[in-house]
N, CA, C and O of each residue as an XYZ file, in Angstrom:
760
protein
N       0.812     -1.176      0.000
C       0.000      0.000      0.000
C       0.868      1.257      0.000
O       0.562      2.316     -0.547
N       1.815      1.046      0.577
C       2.775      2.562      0.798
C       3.597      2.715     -0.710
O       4.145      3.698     -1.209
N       3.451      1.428     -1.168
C       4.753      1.015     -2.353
C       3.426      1.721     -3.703
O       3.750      2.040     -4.847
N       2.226      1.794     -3.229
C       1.027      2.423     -3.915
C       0.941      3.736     -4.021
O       0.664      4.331     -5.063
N       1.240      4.379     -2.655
C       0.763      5.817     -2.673
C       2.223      6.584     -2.866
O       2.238      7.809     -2.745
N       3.413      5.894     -3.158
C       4.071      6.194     -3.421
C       4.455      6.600     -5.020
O       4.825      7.639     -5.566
N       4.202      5.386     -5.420
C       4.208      5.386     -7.008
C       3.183      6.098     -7.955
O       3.204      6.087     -9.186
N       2.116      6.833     -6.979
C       1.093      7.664     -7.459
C       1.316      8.907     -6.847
O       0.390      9.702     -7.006
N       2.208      9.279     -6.236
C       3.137     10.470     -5.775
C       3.980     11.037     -7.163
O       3.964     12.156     -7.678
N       4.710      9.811     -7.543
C       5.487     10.200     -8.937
C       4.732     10.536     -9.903
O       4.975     11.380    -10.765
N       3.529      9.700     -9.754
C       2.480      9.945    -11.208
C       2.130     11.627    -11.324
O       2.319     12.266    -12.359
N       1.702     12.086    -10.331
C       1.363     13.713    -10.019
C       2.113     14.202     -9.592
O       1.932     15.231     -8.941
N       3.535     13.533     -9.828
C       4.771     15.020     -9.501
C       5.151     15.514     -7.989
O       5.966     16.420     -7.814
N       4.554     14.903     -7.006
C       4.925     14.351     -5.342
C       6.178     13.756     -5.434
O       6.504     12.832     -6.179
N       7.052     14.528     -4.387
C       8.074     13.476     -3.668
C       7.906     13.070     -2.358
O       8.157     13.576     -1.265
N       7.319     11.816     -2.814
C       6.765     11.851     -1.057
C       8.570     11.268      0.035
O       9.762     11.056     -0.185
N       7.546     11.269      1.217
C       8.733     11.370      2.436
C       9.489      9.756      1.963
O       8.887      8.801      1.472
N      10.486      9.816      2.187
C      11.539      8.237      2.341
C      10.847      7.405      3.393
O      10.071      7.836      4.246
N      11.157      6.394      3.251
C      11.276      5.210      4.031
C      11.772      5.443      5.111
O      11.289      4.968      6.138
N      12.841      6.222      5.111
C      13.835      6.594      6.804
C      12.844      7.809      7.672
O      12.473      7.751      8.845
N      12.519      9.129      6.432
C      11.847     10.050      7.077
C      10.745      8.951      7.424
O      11.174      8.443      8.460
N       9.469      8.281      7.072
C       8.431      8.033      7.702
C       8.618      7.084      9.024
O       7.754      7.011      9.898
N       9.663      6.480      9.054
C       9.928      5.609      9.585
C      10.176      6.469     11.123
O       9.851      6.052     12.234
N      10.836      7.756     10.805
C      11.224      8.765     12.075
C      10.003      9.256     12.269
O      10.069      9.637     13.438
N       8.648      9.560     11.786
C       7.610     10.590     11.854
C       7.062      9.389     12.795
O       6.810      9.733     13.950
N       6.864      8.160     12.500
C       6.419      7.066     13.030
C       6.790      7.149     14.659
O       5.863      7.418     15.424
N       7.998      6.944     15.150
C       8.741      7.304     16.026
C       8.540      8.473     16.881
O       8.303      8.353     18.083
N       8.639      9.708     16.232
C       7.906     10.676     17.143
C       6.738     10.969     17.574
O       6.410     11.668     18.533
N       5.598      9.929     16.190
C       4.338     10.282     17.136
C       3.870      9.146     18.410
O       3.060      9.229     19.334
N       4.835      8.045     17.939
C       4.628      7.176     18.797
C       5.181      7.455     20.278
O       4.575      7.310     21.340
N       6.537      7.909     20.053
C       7.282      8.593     21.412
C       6.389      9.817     22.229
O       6.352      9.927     23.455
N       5.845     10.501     21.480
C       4.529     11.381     22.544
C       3.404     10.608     22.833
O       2.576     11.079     23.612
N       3.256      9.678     22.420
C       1.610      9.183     22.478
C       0.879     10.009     21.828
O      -0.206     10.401     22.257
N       1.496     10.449     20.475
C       0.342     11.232     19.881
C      -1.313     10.684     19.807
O      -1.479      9.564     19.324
N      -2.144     11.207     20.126
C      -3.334     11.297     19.538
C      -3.820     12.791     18.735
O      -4.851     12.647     18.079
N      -3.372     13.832     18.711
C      -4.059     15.085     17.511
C      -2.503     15.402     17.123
O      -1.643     15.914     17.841
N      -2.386     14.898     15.632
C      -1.717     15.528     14.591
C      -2.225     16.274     13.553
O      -3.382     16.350     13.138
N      -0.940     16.964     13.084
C      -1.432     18.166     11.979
C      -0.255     17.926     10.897
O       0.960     17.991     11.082
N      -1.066     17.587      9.547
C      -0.171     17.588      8.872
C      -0.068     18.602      7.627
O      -1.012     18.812      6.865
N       0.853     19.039      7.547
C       0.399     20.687      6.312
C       1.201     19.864      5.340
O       2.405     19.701      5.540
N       0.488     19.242      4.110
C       0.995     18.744      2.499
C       0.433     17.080      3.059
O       0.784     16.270      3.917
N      -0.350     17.153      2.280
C      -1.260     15.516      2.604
C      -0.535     14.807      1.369
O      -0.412     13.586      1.471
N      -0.180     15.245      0.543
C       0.275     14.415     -0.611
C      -0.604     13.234     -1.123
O      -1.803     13.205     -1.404
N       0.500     12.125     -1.163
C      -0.768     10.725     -1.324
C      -0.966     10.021     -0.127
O      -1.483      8.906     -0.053
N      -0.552     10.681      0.790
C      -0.883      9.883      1.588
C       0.577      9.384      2.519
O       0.645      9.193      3.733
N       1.342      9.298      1.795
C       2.523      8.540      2.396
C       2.471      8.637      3.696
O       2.237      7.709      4.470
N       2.751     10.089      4.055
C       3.553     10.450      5.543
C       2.525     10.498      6.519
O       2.681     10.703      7.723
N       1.378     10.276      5.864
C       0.534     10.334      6.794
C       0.280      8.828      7.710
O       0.362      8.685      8.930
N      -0.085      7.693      6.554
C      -0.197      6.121      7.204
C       1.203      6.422      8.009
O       1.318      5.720      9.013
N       2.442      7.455      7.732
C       3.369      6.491      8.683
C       2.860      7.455     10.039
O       2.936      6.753     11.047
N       2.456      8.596     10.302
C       1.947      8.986     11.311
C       0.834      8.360     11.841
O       0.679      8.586     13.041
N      -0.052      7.587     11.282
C      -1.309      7.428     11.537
C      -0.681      6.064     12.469
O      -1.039      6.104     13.646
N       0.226      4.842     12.084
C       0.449      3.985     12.146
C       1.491      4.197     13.650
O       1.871      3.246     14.334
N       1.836      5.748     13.951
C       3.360      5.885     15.231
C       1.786      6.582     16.101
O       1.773      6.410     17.320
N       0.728      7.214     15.564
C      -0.232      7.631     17.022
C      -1.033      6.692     17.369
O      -1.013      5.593     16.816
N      -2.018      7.064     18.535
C      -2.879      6.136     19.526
C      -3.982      5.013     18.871
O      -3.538      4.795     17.743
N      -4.385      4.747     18.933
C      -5.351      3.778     18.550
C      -6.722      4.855     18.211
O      -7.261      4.730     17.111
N      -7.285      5.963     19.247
C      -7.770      6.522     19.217
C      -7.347      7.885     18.608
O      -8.057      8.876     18.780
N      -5.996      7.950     17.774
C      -5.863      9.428     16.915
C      -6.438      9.573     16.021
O      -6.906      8.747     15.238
N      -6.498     11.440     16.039
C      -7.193     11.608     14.792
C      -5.851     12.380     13.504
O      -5.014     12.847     14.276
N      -5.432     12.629     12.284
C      -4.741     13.076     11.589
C      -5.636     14.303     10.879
O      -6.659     14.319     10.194
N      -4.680     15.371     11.421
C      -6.008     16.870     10.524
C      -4.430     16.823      9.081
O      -3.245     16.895      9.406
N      -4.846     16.713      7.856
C      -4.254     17.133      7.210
C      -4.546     18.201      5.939
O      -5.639     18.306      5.383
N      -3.660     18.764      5.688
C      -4.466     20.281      5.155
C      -3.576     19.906      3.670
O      -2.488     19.339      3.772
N      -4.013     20.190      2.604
C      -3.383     20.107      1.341
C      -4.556     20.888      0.284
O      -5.764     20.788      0.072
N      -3.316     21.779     -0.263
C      -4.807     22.730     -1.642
C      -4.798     21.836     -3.006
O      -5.133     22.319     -4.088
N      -4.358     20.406     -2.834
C      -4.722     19.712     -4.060
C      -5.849     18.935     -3.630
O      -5.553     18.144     -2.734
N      -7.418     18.909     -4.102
C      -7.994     17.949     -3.802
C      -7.864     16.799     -4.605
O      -8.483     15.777     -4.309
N      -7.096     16.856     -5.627
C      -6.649     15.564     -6.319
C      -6.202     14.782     -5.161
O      -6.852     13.945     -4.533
N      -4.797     15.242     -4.939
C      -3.778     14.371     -3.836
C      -4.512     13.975     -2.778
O      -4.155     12.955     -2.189
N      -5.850     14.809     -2.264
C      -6.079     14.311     -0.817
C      -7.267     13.294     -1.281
O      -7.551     12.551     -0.341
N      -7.921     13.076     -2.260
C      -8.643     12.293     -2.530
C      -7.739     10.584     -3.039
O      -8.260      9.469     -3.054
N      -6.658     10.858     -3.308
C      -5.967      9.855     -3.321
C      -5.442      8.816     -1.817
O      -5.451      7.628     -1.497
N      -5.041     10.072     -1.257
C      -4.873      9.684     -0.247
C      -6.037      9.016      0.840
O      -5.753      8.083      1.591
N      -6.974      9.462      0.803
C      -8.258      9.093      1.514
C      -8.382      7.496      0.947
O      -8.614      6.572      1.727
N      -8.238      7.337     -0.186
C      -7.958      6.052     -1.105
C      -6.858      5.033      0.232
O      -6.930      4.020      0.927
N      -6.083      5.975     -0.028
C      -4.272      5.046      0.591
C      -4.686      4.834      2.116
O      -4.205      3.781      2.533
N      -5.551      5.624      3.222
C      -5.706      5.511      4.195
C      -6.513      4.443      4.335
O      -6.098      3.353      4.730
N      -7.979      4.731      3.954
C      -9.047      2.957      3.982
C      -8.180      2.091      3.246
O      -8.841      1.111      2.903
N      -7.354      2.034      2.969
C      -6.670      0.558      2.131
C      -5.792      0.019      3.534
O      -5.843     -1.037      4.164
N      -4.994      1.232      3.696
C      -4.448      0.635      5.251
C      -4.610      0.255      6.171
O      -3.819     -0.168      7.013
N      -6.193      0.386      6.164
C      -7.166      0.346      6.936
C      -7.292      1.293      8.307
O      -7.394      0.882      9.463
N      -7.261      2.507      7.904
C      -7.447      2.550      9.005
C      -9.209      3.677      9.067
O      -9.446      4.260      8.009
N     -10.007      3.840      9.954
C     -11.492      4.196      9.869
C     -11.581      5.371      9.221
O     -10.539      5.979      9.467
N     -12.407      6.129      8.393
C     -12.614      7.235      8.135
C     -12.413      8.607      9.264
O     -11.796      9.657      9.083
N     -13.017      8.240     10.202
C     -12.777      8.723     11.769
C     -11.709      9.143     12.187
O     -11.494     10.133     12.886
N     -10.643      8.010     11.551
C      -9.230      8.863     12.192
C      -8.449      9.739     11.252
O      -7.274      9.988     11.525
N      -9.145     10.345      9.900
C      -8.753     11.415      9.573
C      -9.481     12.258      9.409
O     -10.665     11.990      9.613
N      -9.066     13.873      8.900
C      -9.520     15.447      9.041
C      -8.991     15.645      7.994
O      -7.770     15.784      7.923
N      -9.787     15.704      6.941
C      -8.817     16.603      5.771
C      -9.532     17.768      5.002
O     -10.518     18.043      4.318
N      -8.577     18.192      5.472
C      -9.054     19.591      5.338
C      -8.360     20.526      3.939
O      -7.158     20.789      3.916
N      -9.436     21.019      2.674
C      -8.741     21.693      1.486
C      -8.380     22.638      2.092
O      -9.095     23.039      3.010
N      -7.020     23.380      1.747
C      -7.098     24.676      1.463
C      -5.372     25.028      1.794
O      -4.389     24.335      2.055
N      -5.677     26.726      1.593
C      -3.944     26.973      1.820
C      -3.835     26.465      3.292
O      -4.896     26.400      3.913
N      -2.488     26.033      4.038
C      -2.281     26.182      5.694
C      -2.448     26.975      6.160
O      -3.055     26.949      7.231
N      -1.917     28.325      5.507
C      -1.992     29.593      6.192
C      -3.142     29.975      6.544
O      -3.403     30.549      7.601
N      -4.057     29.624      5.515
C      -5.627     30.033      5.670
C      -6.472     29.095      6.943
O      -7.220     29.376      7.879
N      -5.882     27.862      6.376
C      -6.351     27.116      8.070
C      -6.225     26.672      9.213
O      -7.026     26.281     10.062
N      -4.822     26.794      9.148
C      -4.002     27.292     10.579
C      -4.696     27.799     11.516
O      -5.091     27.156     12.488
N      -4.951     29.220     11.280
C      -5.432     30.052     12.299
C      -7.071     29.529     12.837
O      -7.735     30.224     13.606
N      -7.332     28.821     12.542
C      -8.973     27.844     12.855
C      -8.804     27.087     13.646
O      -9.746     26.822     14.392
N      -7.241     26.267     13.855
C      -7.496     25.189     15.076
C      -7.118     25.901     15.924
O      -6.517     26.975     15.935
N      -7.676     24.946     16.990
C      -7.023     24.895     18.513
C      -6.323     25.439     18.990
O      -5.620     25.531     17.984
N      -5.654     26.090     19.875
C      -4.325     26.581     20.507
C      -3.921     25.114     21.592
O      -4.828     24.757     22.344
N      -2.909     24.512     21.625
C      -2.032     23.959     22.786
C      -3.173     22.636     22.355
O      -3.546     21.927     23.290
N      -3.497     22.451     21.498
C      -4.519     20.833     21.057
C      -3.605     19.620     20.303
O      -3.963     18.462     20.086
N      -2.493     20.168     20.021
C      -1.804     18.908     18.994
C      -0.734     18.815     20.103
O      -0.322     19.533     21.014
N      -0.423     17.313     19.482
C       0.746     17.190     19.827
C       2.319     16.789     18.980
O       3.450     16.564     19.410
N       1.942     16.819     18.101
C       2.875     16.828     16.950
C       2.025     17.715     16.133
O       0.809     17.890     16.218
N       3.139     18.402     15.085
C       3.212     19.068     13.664
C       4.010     18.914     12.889
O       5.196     19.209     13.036
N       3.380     18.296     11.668
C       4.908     17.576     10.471
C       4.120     18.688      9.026
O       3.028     18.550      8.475
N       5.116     19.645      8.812
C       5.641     20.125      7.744
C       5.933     19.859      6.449
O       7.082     20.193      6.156
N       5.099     19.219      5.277
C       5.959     18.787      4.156
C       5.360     19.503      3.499
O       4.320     19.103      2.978
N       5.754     20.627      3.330
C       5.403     22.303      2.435
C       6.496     22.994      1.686
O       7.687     22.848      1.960
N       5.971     23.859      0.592
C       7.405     24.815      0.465
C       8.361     25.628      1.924
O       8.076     26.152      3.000
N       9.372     25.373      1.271
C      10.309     25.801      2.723
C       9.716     27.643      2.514
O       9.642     28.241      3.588
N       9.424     28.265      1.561
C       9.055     29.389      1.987
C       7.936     29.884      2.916
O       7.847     31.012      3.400
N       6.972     28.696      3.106
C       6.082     28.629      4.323
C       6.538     28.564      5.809
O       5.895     28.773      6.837
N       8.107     28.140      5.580
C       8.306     27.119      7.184
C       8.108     28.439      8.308
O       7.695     28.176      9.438
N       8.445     29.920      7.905
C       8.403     30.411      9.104
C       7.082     30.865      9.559
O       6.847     31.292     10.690
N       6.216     30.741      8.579
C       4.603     31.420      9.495
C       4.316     29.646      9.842
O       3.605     29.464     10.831
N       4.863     28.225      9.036
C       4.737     26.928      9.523
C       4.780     26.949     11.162
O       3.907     26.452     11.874
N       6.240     27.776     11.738
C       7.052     27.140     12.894
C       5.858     28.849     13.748
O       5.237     28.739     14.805
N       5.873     29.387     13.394
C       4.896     30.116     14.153
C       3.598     29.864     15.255
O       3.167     29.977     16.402
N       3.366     29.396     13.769
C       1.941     28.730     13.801
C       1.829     27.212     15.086
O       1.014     26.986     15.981
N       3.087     26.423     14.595
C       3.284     25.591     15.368
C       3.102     25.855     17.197
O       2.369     25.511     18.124
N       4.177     26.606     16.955
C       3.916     27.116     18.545
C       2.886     28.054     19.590
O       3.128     28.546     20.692
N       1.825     28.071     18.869
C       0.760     28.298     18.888
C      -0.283     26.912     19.415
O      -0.952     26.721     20.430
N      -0.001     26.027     18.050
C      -0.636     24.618     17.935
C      -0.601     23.503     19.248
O      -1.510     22.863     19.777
N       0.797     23.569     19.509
C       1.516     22.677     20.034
C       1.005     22.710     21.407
O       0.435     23.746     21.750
N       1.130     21.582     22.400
C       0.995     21.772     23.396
C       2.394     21.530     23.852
O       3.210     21.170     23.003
N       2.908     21.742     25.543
C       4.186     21.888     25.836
C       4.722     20.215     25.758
O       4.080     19.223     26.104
N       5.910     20.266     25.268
C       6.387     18.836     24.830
C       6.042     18.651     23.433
O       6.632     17.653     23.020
N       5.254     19.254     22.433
C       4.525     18.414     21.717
C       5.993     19.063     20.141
O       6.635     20.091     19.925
N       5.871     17.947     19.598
C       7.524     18.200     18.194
C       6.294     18.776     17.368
O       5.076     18.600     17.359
N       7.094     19.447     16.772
C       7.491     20.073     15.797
C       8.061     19.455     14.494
O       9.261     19.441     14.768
N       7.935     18.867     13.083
C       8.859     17.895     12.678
C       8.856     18.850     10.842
O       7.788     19.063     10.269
N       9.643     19.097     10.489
C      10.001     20.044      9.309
C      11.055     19.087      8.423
O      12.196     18.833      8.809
N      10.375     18.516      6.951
C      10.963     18.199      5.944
C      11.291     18.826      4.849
O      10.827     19.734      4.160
N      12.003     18.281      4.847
C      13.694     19.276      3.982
C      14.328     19.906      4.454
O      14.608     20.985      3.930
N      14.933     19.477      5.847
C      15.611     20.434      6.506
C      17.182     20.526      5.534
O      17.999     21.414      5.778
N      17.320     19.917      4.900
C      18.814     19.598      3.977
C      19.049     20.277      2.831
O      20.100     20.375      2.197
N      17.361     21.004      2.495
C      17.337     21.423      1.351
C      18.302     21.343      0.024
O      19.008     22.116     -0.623
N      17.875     19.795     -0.006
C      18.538     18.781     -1.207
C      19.555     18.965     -1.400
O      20.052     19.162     -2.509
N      20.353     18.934      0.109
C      21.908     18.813      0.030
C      22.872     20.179     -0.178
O      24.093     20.129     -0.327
N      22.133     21.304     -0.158
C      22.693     22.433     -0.226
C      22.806     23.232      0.865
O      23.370     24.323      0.780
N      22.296     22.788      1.977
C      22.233     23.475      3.385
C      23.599     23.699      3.664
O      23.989     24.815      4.008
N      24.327     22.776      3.552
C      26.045     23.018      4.009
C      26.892     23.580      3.143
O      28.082     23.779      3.391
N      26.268     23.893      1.981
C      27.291     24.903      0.746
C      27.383     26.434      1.076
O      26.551     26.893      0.293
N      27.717     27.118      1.525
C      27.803     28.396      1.733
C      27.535     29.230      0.702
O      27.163     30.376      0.952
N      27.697     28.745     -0.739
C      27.668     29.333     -1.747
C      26.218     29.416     -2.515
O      25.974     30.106     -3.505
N      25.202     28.437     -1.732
C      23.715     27.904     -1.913
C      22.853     29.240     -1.294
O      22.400     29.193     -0.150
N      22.695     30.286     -2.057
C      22.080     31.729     -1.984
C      20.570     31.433     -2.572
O      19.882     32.449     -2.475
N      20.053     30.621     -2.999
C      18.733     30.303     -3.717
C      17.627     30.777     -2.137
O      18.063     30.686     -0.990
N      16.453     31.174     -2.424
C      15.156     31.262     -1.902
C      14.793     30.426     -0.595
O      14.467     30.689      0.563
N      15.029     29.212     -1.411
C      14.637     28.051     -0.476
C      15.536     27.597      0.468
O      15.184     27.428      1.635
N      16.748     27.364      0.055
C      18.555     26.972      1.281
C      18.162     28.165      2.127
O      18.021     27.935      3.328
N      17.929     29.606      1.630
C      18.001     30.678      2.562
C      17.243     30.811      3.762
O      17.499     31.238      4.888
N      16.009     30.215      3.083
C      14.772     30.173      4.268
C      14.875     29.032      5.127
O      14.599     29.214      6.313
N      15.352     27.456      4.609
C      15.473     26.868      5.301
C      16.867     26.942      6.391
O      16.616     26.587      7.542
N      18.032     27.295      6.154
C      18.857     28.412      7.233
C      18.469     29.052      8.284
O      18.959     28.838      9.393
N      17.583     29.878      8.070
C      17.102     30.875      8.521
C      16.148     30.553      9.665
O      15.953     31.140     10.729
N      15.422     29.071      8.963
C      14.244     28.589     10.285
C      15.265     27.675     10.890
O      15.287     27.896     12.100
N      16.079     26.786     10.573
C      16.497     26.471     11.249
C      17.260     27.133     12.766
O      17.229     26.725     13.927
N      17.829     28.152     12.215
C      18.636     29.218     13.108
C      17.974     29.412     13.952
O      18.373     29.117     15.079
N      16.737     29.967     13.776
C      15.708     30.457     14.434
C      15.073     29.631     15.847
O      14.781     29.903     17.012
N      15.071     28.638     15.066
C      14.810     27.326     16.014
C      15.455     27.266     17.069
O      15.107     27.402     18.242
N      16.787     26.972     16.419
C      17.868     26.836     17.338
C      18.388     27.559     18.295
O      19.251     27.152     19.074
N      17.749     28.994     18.291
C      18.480     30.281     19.192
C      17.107     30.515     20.031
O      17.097     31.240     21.025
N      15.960     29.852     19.559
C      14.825     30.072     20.698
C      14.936     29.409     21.629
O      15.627     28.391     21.622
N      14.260     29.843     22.686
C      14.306     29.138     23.560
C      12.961     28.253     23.856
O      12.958     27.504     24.833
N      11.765     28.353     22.959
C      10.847     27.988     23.097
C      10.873     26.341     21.759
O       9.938     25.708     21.267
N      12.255     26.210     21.619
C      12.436     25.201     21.458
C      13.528     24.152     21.688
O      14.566     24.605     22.170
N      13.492     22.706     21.412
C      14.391     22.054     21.738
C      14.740     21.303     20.208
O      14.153     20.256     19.936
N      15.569     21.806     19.390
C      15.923     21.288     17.870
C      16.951     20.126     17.701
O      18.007     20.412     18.267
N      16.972     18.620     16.956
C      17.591     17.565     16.653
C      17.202     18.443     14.964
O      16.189     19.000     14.539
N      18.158     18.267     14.559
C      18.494     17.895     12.543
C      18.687     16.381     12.491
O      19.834     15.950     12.616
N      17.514     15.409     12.293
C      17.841     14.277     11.878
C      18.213     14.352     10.082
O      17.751     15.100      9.220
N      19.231     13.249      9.991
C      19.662     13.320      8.683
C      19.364     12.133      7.986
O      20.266     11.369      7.643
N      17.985     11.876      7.707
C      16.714     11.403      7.103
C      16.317     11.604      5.919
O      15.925     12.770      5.883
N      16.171     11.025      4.722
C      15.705     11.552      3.590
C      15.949     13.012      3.269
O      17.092     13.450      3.398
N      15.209     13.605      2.962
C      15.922     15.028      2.850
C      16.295     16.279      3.802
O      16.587     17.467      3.670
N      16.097     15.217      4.961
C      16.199     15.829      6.254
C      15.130     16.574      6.773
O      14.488     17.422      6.153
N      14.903     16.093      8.375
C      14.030     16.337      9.115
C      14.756     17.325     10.473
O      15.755     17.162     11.173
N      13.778     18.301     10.412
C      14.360     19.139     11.683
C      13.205     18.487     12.665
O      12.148     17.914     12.399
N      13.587     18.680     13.401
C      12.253     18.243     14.489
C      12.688     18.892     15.748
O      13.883     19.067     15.986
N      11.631     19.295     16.655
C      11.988     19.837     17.380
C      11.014     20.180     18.600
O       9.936     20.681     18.281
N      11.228     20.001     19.762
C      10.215     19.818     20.947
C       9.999     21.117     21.461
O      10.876     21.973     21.576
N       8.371     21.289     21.882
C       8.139     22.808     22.333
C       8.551     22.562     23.907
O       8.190     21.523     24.458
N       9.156     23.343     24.462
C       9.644     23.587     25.939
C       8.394     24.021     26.283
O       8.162     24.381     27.437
């Protein structure tokens, strides 16, 4: 099924998360006992079964994506995995636009697979979302291997720099750079 929503990721031009990244998203929601995740880029589905599969028996997955192609695929990839209609939220539209609608301090994880030019109203927003303890988890922190070139001045290396830094000098967080598929920042709200 994953080897499914994967290969229909390529079909519509998705790179969905690696095997290592889901395998870590798995891991962190399982390590909180997630039950309310938020996922901003539903894709086909991928990263989500591996979240759906690391939270509670009783979680729910809110995932927000402005393709209703992809999320109708994915809704596909989730009942195949079986898991109930019940334990997902999917929600069309930009993040930015539906961000500001949930909860304050209601999730306990937030996984990121957006343009890196989103990540800083992303990591905002997060800490807003989050309850205390609850990660934070941002893909592409590596920004396809150019994060460590100094000479990598593009849009996207810049912004992802930049949140990272940011991260790292707050104090309202606790930041790991796992070096995961295209890299995962993740990072715990204090």
């Amino acid at each position: 099924m994953l080897r499914t929503a994967r290969s229909l990721a390529r079909e519509v031009g998705l790179d969905a998360v690696t095997p290592g990244s889901g395998a870590a998203l798995r891991l962190l929601a399982a390590a909180g006992n997630a039950r309310a995740v938020v996922e901003i880029g539903t894709g086909t589905g991928v990263s989500g079964v591996w979240l759906l599969r690391g939270m509670r028996a009783d979680g729910v997955l809110t995932t927000i994506d402005v393709e209703v192609e992809h999320q109708r695929i994915a809704r596909r990839i989730f009942a195949e995995a079986g898991f109930a209609a019940g334990r997902t939220r999917i929600i069309t539209g930009r993040a930015l636009d539906v961000l500001p609608r949930l909860a304050d301090g209601a999730y306990d994880l937030i996984f990121v697979d957006a343009e890196a030019t989103g990540f800083h109203a992303c990591v905002d927003a997060a800490l807003r979302l989050l309850r205390p303890g609850g990660v934070l988890a941002l893909n592409g922190a590596l920004a396809g291997g150019r994060i460590g070139d100094p000479a990598a001045r593009d849009a996207e290396t810049v912004t992802v720099r930049e949140t990272i830094k940011a991260i790292r000098e707050s104090e309202h967080w606790t930041p790991a750079l796992l070096p995961v598929g295209h890299g995962l920042l993740a990072a715990v709200k204090c």
